[in-house]
C-alpha positions in Angstrom: 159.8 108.3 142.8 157.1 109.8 144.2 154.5 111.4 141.6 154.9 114.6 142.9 158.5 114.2 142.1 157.4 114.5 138.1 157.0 118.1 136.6 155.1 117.0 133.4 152.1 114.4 133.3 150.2 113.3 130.0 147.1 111.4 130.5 145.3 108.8 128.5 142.8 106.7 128.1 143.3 103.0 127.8 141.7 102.0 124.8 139.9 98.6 124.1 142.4 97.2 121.4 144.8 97.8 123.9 143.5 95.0 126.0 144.2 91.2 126.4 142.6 88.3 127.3 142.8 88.8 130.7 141.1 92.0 130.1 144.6 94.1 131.3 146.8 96.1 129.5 149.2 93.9 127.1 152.4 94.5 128.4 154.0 96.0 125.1 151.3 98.7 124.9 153.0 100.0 128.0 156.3 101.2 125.5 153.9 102.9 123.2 152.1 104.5 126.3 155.7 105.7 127.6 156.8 106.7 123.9 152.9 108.9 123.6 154.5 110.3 126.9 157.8 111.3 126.2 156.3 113.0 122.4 154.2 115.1 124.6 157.0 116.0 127.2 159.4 117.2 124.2 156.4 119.4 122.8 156.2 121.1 125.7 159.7 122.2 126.1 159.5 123.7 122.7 162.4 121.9 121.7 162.6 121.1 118.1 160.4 118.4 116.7 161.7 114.9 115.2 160.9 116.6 112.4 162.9 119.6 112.4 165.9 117.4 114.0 165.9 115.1 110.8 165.9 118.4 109.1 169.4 119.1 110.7 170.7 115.3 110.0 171.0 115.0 113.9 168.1 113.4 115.7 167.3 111.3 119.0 167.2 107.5 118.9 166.0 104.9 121.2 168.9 103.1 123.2 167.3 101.3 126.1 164.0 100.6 127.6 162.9 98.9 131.0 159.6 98.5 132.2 158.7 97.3 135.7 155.2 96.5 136.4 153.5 96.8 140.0 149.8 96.5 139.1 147.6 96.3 135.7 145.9 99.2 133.8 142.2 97.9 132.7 139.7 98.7 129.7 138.7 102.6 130.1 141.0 103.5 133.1 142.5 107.3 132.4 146.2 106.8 133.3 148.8 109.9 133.7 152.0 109.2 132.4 154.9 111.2 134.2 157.9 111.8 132.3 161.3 113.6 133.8 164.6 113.6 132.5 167.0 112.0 135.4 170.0 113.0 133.5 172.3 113.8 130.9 175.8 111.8 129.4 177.6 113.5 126.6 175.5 112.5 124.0 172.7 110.4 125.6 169.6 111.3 127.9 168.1 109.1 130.8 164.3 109.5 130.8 162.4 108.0 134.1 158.5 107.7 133.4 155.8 106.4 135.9 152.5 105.9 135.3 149.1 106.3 137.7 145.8 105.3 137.5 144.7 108.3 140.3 147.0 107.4 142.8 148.1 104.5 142.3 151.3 103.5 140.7 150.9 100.9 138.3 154.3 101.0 136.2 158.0 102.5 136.3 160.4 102.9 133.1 163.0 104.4 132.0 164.0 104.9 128.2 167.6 105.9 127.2 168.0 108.4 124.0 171.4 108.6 121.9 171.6 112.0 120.1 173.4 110.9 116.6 174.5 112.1 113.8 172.0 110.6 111.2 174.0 109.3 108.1 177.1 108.6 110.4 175.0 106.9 112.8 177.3 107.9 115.8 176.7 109.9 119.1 177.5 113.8 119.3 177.0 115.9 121.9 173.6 116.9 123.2 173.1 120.5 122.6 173.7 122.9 125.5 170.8 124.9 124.9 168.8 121.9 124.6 170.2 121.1 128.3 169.0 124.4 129.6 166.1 124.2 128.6 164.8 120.8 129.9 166.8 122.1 133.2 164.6 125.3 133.1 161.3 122.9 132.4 162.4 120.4 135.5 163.2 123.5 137.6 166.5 121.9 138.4 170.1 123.7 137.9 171.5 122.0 134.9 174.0 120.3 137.2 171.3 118.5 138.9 170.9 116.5 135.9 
């Protein structure tokens, strides 16, 4: 994608401990930096907080994660981290992140949410209004994803 293509960007700084040897990035950080994105793109649809959906025995959990790495991140570089939903099943969501060091594209993801039923641990429906609203936030028609 093209990082204009993203509607929401987080940004970061990479932090010391979250360095190796060879004085990148480790590799794993890069989930943590895609799951500090994806927390800050659900506060800012307003939707309810993991929180208030454990609250309701219905939550979001991890399905999938891929991570495809063009270029290192370094000690002290300020990333942005764009997060857009690319779709909806009928009880799952496809999340495609990116992230930047200016212009640069350093890394491309995608994570995979189930929305469950907690105790039963099985998939129900996404909410509609939920659907709306990260439609409205993409500025896409709810078809689109």
């Amino acid at each position: 994608m093209a990082k204009a293509d993203f509607a929401f960007f987080h940004t970061l700084r990479v932090r010391w401990a979250e360095v190796d040897m060879q004085a990148i990035v480790f590799n794993g950080h890069y989930l943590t930096y895609f799951d500090v994105g994806f927390t800050e793109y659900w506060r800012a649809t307003g939707l309810p907080t993991v929180v208030e959906q454990a609250g309701s025995g219905q939550e979001l959990f991890a399905r999938k994660a891929t991570i495809e790495y063009h270029d290192s991140a370094r000690f002290d570089d300020m990333l942005d981290i764009g997060v857009r939903c690319a779709g909806f099943g009928r009880s799952s969501m496809r999340l495609v992140l990116e992230i930047y060091r200016g212009e640069q594209h350093l890394i491309s993801g995608e994570l995979f949410y189930v929305y469950a039923d907690v105790k039963a641990r099985k998939g129900v429906p996404v909410p509609e209004h939920w659907r709306a609203v990260i439609s409205a936030f993409e500025k896409c028609p709810p078809s689109a994803l």
